[in-house]
C-alpha positions in Angstrom: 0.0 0.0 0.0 1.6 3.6 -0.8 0.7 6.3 1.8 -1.2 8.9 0.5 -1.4 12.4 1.9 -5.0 13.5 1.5 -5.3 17.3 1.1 -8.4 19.4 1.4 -9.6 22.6 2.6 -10.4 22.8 6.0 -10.6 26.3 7.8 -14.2 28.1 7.5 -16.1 30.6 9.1 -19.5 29.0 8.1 -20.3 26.0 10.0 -22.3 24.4 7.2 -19.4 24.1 5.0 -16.8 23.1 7.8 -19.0 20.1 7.8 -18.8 20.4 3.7 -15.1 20.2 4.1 -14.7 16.8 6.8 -17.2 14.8 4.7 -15.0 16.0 1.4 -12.1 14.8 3.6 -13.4 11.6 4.7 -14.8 10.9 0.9 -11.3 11.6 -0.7 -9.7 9.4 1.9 -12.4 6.4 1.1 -11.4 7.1 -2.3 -7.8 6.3 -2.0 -8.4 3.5 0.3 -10.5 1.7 -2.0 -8.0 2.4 -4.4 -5.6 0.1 -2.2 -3.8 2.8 -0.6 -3.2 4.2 2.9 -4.8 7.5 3.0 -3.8 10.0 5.7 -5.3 13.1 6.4 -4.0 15.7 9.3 -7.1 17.8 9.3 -9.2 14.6 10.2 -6.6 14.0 13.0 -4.8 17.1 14.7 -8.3 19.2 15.2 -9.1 16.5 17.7 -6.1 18.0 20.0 -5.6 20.8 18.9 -7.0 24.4 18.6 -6.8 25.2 14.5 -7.7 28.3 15.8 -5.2 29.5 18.0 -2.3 30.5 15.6 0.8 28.6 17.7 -1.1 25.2 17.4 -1.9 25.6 14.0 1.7 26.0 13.0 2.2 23.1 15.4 -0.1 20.9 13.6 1.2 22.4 10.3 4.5 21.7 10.8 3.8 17.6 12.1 1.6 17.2 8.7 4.1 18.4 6.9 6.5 15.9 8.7 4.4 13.3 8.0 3.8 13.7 4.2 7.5 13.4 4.2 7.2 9.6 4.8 4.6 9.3 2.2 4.5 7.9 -1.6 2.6 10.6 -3.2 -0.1 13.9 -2.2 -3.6 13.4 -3.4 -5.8 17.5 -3.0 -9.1 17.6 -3.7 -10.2 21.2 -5.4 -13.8 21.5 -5.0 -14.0 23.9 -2.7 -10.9 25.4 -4.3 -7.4 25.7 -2.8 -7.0 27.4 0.7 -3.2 28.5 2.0 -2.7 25.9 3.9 -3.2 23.1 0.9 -0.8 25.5 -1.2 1.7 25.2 1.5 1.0 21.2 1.7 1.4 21.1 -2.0 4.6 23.1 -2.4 6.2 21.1 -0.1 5.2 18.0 -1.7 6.2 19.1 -5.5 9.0 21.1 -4.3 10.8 20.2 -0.8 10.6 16.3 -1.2 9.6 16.0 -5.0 6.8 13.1 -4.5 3.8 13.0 -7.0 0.8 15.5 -6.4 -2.4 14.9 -8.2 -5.7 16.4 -8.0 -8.6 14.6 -7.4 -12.1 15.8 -9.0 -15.7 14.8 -9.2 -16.5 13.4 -12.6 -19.1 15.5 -14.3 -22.5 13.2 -14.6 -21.2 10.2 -12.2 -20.1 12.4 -9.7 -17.4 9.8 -9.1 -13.7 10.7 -8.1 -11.3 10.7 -10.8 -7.6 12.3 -11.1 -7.7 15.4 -13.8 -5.3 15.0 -16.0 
């Protein structure tokens, strides 16, 4: 199984779409399990323990994702809800810190299946 870093939005004012952005989350996850892989995503973990809030423990929980995506295979985004900083800081570091494979995940137009664009 390749670890896959699963990268999503996650910050919102609106509650309504902070629940948007876990279920988007936990379907991208599903979507690279059942693709065989181990998914991993921080913002499903580190909010559990930590304030995303208050700005020390986000850096905190910034910097131990990004510590972790260094031990994985490849980075996996989703971009429906479009790209927020802390995915382009996820990204960079993926394409340009530890050179691993980044590839965005959409929603196929009809199915509404998950497919990589190419």
């Amino acid at each position: 199984m390749k670890r896959i870093f699963i990268c999503s939005p996650f910050r919102s004012c609106d509650e309504s779409k902070h629940h948007l952005f876990l279920a988007y989350a936990k379907e991208l996850c599903q979507f690279a399990f059942n693709q065989g892989h181990a998914p991993f995503a921080p913002h499903l973990l580190y909010p559990q323990f930590l304030d995303d809030s208050n700005p020390i423990e986000r850096s905190q929980g910034m910097r131990a994702a990004l510590t972790f995506l260094s031990t994985c295979q490849e980075l996996w985004y989703g971009s429906g809800f479009g790209i927020s900083e802390g995915m382009k800081q996820e990204i960079k570091h993926a394409r340009y810190g530890i050179g691993i494979p980044v590839r965005e995940v959409i929603r196929e137009a009809g199915s509404g299946q998950f497919i990589f664009a190419e």
